[in-house]
C-alpha positions in Angstrom: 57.8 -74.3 152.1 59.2 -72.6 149.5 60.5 -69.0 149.6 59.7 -66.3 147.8 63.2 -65.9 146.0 63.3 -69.8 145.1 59.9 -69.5 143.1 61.0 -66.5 141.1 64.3 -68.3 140.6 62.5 -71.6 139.2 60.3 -69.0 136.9 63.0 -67.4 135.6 64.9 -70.4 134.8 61.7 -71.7 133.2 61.5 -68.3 130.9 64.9 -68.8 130.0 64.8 -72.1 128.6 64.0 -72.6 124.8 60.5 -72.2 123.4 58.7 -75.7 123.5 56.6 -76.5 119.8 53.5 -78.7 119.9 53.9 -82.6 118.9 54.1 -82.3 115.3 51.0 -83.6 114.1 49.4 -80.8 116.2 51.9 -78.0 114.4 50.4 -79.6 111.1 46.5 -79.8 112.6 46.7 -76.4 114.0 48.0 -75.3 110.1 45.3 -76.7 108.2 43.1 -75.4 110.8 43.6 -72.0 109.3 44.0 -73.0 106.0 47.2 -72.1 105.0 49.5 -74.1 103.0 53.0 -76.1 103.9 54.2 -73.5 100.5 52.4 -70.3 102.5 54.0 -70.8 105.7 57.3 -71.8 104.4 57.1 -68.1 102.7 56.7 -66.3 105.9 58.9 -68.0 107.8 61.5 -67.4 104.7 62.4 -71.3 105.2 61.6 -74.2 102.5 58.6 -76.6 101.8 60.5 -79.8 103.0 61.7 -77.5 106.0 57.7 -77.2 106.9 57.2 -80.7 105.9 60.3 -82.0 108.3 59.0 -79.9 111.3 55.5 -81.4 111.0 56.6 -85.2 110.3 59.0 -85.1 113.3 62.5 -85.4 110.8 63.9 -81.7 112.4 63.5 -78.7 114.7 63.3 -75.3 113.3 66.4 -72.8 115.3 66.4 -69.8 116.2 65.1 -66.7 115.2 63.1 -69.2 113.1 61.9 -71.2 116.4 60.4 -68.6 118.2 58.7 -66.9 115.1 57.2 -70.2 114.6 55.8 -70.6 118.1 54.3 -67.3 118.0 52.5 -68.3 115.2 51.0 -71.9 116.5 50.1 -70.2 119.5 48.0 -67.9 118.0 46.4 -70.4 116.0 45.9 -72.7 119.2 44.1 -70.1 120.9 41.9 -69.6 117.8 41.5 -73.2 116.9 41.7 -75.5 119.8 41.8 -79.0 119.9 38.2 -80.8 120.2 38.5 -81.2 124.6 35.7 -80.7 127.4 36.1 -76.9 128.5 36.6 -78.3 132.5 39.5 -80.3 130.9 43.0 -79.3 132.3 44.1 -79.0 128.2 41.7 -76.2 128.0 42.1 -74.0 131.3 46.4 -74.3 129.9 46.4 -73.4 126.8 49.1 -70.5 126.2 47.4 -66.6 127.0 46.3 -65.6 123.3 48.3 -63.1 121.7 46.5 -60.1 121.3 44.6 -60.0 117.4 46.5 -56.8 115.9 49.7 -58.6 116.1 48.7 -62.1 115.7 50.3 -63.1 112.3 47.5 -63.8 110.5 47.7 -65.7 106.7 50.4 -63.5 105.0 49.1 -61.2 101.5 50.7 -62.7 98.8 54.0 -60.9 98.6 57.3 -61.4 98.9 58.0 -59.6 103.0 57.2 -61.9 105.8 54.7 -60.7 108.1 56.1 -59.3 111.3 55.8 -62.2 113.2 58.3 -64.1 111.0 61.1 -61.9 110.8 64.3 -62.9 108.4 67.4 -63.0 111.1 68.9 -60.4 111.5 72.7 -60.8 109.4 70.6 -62.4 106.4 67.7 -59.4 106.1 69.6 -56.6 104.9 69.4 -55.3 101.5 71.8 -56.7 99.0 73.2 -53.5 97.9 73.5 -50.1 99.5 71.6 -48.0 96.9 68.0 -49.9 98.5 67.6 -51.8 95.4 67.4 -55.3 95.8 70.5 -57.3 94.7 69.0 -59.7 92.7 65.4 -60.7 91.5 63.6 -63.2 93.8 64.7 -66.7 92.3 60.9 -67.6 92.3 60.3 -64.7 89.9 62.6 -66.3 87.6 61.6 -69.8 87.4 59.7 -72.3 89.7 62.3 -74.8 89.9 64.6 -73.3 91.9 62.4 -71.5 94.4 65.3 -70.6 96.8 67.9 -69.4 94.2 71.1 -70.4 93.0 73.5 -71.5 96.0 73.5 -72.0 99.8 76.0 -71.2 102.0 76.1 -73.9 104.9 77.5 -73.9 108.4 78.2 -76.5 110.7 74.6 -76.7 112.8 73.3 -77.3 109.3 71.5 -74.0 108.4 71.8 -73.3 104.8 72.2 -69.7 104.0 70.4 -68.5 100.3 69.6 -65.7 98.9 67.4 -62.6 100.1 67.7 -63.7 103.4 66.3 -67.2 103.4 67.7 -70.1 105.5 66.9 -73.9 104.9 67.2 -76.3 107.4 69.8 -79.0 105.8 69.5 -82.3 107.7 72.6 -84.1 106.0 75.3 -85.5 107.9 77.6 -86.9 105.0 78.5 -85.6 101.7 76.5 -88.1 99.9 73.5 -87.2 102.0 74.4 -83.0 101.2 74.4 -83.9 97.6 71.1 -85.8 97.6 69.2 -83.3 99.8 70.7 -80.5 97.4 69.3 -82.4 94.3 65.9 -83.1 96.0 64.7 -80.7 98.7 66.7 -78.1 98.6 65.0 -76.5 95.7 68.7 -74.8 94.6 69.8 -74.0 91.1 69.5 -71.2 88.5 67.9 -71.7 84.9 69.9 -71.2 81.8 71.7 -68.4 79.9 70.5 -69.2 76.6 68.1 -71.3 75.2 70.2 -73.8 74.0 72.1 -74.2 77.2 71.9 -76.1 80.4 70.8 -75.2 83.7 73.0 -73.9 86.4 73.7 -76.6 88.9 73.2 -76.1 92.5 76.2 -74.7 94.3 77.0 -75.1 98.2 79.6 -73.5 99.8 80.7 -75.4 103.0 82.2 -73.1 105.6 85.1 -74.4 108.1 82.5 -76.0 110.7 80.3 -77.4 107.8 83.5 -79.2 106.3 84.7 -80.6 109.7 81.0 -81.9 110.4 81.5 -83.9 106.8 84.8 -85.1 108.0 86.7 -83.1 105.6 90.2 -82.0 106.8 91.0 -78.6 107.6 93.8 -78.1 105.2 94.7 -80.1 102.1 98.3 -81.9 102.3 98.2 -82.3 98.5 99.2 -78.4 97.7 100.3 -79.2 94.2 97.3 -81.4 93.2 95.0 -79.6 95.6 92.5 -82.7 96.1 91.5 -85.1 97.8 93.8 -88.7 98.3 91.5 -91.1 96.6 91.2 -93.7 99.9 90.2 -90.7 101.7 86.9 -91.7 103.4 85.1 -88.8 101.7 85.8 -90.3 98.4 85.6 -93.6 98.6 81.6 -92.8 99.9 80.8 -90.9 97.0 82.2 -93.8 94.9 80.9 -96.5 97.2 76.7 -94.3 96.9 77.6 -94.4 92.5 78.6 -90.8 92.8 81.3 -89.3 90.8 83.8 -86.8 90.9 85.1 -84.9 87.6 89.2 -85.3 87.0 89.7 -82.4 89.2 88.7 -84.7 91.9 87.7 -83.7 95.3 89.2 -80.4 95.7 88.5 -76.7 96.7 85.9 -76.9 94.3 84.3 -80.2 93.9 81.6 -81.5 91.4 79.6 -84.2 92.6 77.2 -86.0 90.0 75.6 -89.0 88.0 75.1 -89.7 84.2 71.9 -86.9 83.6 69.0 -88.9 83.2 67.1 -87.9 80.4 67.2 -83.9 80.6 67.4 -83.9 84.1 71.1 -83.0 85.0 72.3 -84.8 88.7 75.1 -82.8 89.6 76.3 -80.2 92.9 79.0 -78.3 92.9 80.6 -78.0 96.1 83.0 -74.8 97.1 85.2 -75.8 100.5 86.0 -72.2 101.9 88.7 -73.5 104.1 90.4 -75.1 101.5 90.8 -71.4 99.7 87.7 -71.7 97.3 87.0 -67.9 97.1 90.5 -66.4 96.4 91.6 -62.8 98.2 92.4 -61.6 95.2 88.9 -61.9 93.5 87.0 -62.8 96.4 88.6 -59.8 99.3 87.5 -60.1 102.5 84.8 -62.9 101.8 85.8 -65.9 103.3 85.9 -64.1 106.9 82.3 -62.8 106.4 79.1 -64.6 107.5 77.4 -66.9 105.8 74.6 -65.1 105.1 76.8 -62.1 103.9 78.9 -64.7 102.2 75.3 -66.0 101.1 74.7 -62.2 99.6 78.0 -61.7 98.2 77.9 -64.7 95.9 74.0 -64.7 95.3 74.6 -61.3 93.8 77.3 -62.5 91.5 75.5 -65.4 90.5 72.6 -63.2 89.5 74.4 -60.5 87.7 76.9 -63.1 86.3 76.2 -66.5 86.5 77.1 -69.4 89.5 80.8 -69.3 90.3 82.1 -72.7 88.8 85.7 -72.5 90.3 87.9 -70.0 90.3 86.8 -66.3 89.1 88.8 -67.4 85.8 87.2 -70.9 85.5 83.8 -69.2 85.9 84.9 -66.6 82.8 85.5 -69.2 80.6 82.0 -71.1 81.6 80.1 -68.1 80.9 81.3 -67.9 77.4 80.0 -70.9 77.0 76.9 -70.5 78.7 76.1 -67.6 76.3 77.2 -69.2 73.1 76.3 -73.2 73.8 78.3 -75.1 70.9 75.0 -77.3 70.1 71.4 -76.4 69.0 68.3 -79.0 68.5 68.6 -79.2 64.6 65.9 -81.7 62.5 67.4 -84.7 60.8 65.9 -84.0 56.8 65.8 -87.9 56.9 64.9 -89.1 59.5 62.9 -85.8 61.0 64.1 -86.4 64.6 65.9 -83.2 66.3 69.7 -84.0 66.8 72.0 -82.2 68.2 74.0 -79.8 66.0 76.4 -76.9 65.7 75.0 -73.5 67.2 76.3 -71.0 64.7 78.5 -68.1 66.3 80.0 -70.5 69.1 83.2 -72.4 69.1 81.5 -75.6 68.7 82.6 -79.0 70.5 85.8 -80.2 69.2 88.7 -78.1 69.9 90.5 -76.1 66.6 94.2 -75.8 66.4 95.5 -73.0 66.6 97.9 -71.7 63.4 101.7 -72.2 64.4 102.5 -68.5 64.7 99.2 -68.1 67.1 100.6 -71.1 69.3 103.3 -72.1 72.0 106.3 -73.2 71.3 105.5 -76.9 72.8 102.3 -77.4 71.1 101.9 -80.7 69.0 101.2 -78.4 66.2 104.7 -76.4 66.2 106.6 -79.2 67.4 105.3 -82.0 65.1 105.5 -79.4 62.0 109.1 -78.3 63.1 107.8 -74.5 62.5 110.5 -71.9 63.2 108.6 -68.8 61.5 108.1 -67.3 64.7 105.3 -66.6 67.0 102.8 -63.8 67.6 104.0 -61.5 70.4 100.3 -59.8 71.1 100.6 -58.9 74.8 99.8 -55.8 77.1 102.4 -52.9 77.1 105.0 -52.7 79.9 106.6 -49.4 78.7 108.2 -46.6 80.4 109.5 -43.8 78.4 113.6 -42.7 78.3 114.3 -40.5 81.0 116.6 -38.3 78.6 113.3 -37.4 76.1 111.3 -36.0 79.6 111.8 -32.0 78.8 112.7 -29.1 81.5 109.2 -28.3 81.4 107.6 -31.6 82.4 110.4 -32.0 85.0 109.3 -29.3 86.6 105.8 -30.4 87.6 105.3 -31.4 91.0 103.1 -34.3 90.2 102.8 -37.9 88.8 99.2 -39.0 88.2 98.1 -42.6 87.3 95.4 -42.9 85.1 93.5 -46.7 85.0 91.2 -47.9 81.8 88.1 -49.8 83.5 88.3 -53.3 82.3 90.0 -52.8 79.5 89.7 -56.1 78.2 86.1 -56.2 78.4 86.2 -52.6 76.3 88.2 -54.1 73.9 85.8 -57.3 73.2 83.1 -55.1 72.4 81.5 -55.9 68.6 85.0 -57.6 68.3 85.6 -60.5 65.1 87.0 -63.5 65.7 88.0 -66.6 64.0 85.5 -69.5 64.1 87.1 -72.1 62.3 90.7 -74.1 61.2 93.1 -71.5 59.8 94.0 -71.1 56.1 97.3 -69.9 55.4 98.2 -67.8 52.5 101.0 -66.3 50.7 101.4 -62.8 49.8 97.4 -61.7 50.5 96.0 -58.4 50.3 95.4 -56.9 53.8 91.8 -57.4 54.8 90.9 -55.0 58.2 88.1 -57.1 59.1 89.4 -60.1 58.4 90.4 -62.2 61.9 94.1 -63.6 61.7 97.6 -63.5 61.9 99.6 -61.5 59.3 103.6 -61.6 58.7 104.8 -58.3 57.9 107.2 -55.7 58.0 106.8 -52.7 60.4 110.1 -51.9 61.6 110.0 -49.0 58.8 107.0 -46.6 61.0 109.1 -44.1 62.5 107.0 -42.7 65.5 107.1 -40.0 68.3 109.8 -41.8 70.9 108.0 -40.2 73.5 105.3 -42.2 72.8 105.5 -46.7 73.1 105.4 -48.8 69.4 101.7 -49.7 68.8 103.3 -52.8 67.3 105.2 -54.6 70.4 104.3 -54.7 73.8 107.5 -53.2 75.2 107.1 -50.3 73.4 109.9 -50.6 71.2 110.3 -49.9 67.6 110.2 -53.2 65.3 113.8 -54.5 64.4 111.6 -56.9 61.2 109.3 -58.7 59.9 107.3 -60.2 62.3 103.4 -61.6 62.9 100.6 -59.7 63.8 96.7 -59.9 64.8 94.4 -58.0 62.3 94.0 -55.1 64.8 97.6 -54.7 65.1 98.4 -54.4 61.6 95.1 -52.2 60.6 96.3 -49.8 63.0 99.2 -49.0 61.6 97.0 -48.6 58.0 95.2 -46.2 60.1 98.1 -44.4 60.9 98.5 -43.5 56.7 101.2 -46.6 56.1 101.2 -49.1 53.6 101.2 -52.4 54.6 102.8 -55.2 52.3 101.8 -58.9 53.7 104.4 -62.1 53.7 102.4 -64.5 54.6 98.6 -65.3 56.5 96.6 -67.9 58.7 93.1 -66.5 58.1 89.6 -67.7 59.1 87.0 -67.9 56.9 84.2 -68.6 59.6 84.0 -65.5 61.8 81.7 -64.0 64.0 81.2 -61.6 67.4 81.8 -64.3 69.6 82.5 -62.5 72.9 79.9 -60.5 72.2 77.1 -61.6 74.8 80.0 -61.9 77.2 80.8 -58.5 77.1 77.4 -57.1 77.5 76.7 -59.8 80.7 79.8 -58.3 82.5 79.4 -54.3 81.5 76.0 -54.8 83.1 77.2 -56.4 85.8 80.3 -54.4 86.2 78.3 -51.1 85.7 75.5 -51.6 88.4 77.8 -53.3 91.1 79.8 -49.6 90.8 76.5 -47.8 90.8 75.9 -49.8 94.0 78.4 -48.5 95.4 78.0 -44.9 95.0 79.5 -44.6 91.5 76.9 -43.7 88.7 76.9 -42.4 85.1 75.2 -39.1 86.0 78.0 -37.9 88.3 80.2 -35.0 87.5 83.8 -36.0 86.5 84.7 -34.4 90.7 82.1 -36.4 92.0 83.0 -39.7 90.3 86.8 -39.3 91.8 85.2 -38.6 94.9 82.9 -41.7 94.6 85.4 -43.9 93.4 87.3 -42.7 96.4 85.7 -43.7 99.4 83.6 -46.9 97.2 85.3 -49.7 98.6 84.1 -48.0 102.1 80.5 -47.6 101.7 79.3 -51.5 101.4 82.4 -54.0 101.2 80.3 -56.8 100.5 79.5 -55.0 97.4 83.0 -54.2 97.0 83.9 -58.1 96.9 81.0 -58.7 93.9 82.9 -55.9 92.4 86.8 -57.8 92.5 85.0 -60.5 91.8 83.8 -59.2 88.3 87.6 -58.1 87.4 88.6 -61.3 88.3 86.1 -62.8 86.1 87.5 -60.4 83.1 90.4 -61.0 83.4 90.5 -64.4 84.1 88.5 -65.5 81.2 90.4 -64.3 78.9 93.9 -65.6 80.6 92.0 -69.3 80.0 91.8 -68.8 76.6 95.5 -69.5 76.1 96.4 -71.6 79.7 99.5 -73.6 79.2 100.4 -77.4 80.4 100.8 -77.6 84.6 103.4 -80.0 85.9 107.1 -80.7 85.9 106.6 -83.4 83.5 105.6 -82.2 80.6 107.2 -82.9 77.6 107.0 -80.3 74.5 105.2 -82.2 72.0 102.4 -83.6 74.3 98.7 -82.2 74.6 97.7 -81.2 77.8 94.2 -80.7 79.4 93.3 -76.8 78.5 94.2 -77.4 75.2 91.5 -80.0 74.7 88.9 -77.6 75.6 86.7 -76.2 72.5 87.3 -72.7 74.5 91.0 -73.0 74.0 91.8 -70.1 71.8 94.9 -68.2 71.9 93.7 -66.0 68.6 90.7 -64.8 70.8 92.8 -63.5 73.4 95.4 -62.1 70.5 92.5 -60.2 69.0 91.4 -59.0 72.8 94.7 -57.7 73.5 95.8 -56.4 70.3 92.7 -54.3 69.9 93.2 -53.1 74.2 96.8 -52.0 73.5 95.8 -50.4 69.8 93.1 -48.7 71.7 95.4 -47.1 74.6 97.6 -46.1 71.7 94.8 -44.4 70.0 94.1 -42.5 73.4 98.1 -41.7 73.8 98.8 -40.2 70.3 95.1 -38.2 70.6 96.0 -36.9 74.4 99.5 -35.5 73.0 97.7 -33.5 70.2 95.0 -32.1 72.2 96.9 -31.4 75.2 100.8 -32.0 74.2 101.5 -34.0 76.8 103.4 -37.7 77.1 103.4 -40.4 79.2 105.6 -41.3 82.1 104.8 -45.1 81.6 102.4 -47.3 80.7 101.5 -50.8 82.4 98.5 -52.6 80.5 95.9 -50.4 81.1 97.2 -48.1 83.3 99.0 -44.7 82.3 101.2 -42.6 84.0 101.4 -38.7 83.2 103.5 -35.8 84.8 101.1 -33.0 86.2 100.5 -29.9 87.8 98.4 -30.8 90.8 97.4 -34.0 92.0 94.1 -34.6 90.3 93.9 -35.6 86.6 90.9 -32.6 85.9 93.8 -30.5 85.7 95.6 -32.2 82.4 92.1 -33.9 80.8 91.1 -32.5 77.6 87.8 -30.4 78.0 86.0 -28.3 76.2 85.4 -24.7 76.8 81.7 -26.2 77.9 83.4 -27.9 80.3 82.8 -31.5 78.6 85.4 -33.8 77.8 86.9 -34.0 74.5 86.3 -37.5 72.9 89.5 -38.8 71.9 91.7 -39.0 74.8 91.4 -40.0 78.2 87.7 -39.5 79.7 86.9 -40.3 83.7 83.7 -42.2 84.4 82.4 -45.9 85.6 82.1 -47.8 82.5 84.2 -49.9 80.3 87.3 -48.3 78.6 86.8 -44.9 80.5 89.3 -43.9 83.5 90.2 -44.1 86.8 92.4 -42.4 89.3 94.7 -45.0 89.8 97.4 -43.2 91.9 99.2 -40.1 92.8 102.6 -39.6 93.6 105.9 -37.3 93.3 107.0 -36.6 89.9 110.4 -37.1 91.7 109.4 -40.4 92.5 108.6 -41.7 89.5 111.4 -40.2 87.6 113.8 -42.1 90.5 112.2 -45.5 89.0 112.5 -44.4 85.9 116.3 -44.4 86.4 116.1 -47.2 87.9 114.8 -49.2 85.0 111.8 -49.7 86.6 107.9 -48.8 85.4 106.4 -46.2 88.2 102.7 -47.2 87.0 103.6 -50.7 88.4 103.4 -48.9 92.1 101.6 -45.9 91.3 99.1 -46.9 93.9 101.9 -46.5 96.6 100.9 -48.7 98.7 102.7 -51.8 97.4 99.9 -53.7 95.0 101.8 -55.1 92.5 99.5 -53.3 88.9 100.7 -56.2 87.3 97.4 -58.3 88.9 95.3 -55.4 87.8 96.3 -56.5 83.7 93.3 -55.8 81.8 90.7 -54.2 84.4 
């Protein structure tokens, strides 16, 4: 007979095995029992339709927290709705204890929180941002066809991470079968930025265990092509299924599709975070977070931005085109069909060559015209200022302060012209200010303050001649009372605010990821350094989203002049950015002309409301001697106590400032000596500033 000890030992080990579900068909009898919908239940679990559906046909198991959530619930019903049996029948006199009514999870109010007997796990529940407010609008708010947002993070027992918490169960066990599920069940994607564009494909982001499940390698041996061999068994499915990859191939950031039938696009992008997909630099700290964190981090950059596509830079680029799709349904006078033509204000779908001064030395257009007039030289400063011009008076103070222009770039393509079509070149026009192009002309005569960098070069040095310049470039220097006496011109005669929708995506973005994260636009100029302080701290997923936004800034605009890859490139030859419509070196002259005229403007009006010059300036970050170590004490305010518009002005949007370091004036004269730039290490702590160009 058995003891005592070895019946509680046999109940124990019973109570610690896994909870057992009814056969499916009674999990789906016991569900329409009470009348609630596969679509109802599959809200308060926080799981997917075809996740219900697979539980009650059989095709998967729900896991935990999910699993025990969902037995709570058909127990309940079982005790309320039994099956049609005698009452002396054994079914009957078994049937689990009922759980007691106030917490039995009765059919959940239509809203958005599970009932408490459902409960989101744990690492996927938590708001998206620390202020409270959710991170992004429930995808089902938004539209219908992509009920569970715009991406999935997935890990190797097949759990799919979304959005706001949800999980869907993903049954695939190839890629082929990922991509299918994805397209058909998953219920994954994002709608469109404009109304002429296209829908957001799904995206899902393999961790390490998910990619070794698909029999993906760990690391990729081809680090200079970063893809896939082609008689890798991972590609040769997708071909073998009548899949396709783009020409990237299969790489860190794969696309997966078929010819779109009809309107309906067939097409999965696929991020493999072991193969580097999300980048430390934009990306900090993400890859080594949970999925579901990872989940958050990305679903709040998709909402706020749009789906990653690739790298931070590749996604840049894709949102300009989102915004501003180069076709529109237009009606054929003749015919009266709708066609597809030009959408006014984008770049359309052929790519424009650029003007020779606006190009690179190997394009086909400077090589195969034999140009030598030179080339526009429209970059960010790297400046530091002649140690012999600092006075006694400056070398006195005990401090260096760094001063950092939020996104700069993005502040500078604000309501900002650019050209739209081929370039016209003139000789000898009249200067127009508004006019978008390239203008050869003589500037070397300005004679400015040497304390202060040249407007006109980005080293900060006085022009030695004649050379070309952006519109911004050259109006500035009208601005600044000199006449200006054109050579020659490559003009545009179709123009328009381009990067405008762009901008205002990312400021949005950009301003409520910092507001987030402790840093609003009603703080006090001490309590947004003391924010901007400690806001990496207070939620670093947020923090990521943040990087990530740079990155996308940054990037963008980098893309719109990317040069050929690969040793064997001949000058001459096209390469594959420069076939893109989006390849436009005279954007990004216009967007760093007008951000280096701008921190010009800002130098020139600090020195006559405070008399004081600059240390150094890298980009968008400026270095001034001062008496303590916080820049309130050298700011221009008023006797109000508000800042004075014109110079430099702390707060957490666009084209205001940062602290961006603090150091020793000692220090940075040292570098100085040196020939080096002290805002290139203001930060002291080793970051190279040059990565931080234009944020």
């Amino acid at each position: 007979m058995a003891s005592e000890e070895e019946l509680f030992a046999s109940v124990d080990a019973l109570l610690e095995e896994e909870p057992q579900l009814p056969p499916p068909a009674e999990r789906a009898r016991l569900r329409e029992a009470a009348g609630i919908t596969q679509a109802r239940l599959a809200a308060a679990l926080k799981t997917s339709t075809q996740s219900i559906k697979n539980w009650e046909n059989g095709r998967s198991e729900p896991k935990e927290p999910r699993l025990s959530a969902y037995q709570r619930l058909l127990n309940g019903w079982a005790a309320k709705y039994p099956a049609h049996v005698t009452p002396a029948a054994p079914a009957a006199t078994s049937s689990p204890t009922p759980t007691p009514k106030p917490e039995m999870p009765t059919a959940p109010a239509p809203s958005t929180e599970a009932p408490a007997a459902a409960p989101a796990p744990t690492r996927a529940a938590h708001q998206a941002t620390s202020s409270g407010r959710p991170a992004a609008k429930k995808a089902t708010a938004l539209d219908p066809r992509f009920p569970h947002g715009p991406l999935a993070v997935l890990d190797g027992d097949g759990s799919a991470y979304g959005v706001d918490g949800i999980v869907l169960d993903c049954p695939a066990a190839t890629i082929v079968e990922l991509v299918e599920w994805t397209l058909a069940e998953s219920g994954l994607g994002a709608p469109k930025l404009h109304r002429n564009g296209k829908d957001s494909d799904p995206l899902v982001v393999l961790t390490a265990s998910a990619a070794a499940k698909f029999g993906l390698p760990e690391h990729l041996e081809d680090r200079r092509g970063l893809r896939l061999a082609e008689d890798h068994p991972v590609v040769k499915q997708i071909a073998k299924a009548k899949w396709q990859l783009t020409q990237r191939g299969f790489g860190p950031w794969a696309r997966v599709y078929r010819k779109a039938q009809g309107s309906q696009r067939q097409c999965v992008q696929l991020a493999i975070l072991p193969w580097d997909a999300l980048d430390t630099r934009s990306w900090p700290g993400v890859t080594n977070m949970e999925p579901a964190d990872i989940a958050r981090v990305l679903g709040v950059y998709a909402q706020r931005v749009t789906t990653p596509r690739g790298s931070t830079a590749v996604t840049g680029l894709e949102l300009m085109t989102a915004l501003r799709p180069p076709t529109r349904p237009v009606r054929d006078e003749e015919t009266g069909n709708w066609v597809s033509g030009h959408n006014p204000g984008s770049l359309g779908t052929e790519p424009l060559n650029p003007a020779p001064p606006e190009a690179r030395p190997e394009h086909p257009v400077v090589v195969n015209s034999g140009w030598k007039g030179g080339f526009l030289n429209e970059e960010a400063y790297q400046w530091t200022r002649d140690v012999e011009l600092l006075t006694g008076e400056e070398a006195a103070l005990p401090y260096a302060v760094g001063l950092d222009l939020n996104t700069a770039f993005l502040a500078a393509s604000a309501r900002l012209m650019v050209g739209l079509s081929e370039p016209e070149h003139f000789m000898a026009p009249q200067f127009y200010p508004k006019v978008p192009g390239c203008w050869l002309v003589d500037l070397s005569h300005i004679e400015l303050d040497p304390r202060l960098p040249s407007p006109f070069t980005p080293t900060g040095e006085r022009p030695t001649g004649p050379a070309w310049y952006q519109t911004h470039t050259v109006a500035y220097a009208q601005e600044l009372g000199h006449n200006v006496e054109i050579m020659e011109a490559y003009l545009r005669r179709e123009t328009g605010a381009y990067l405008d929708p762009w901008h205002d995506r990312l400021k949005n973005a950009y301003v409520d990821t910092l507001a987030d994260l402790g840093v609003s636009k009603d703080l006090t100029d001490a309590e947004f350094l003391a924010a901007m302080e400690r806001h990496k701290q207070v939620d670093p997923a947020m923090a990521a989203v943040l990087a990530a936004i740079k990155g996308t800034v940054k990037g963008g605009i980098g893309k719109l002049f990317e040069g050929p890859q690969g040793r064997g490139y001949k000058d001459g030859e096209t390469w594959p950015a420069m076939q893109r419509p989006t390849w436009s070196p005279w954007i990004r002259n216009a967007v760093i002309s007008k951000a280096r005229v701008n921190m010009h403007r800002k130098l020139l009006n600090m020195a006559k409301l405070t008399g004081m010059y600059p240390l150094a300036v890298l980009s968008d970050c400026v270095v001034y001697p001062s008496p303590s170590a916080s820049p309130l004490d050298f700011l221009p305010y008023a006797a109000s106590g508000k800042p004075i518009p014109g110079g430099f002005r702390l707060g957490p949007t666009p084209g205001l400032a940062k602290l961006e370091g603090v150091q020793a004036l000692l220090w940075a004269v040292d570098l100085m000596e040196q020939g080096y730039n002290p805002a290139r290490h203001i930060k002291g702590d080793g970051h190279d500033a040059v990565f931080d160009d234009g944020e």
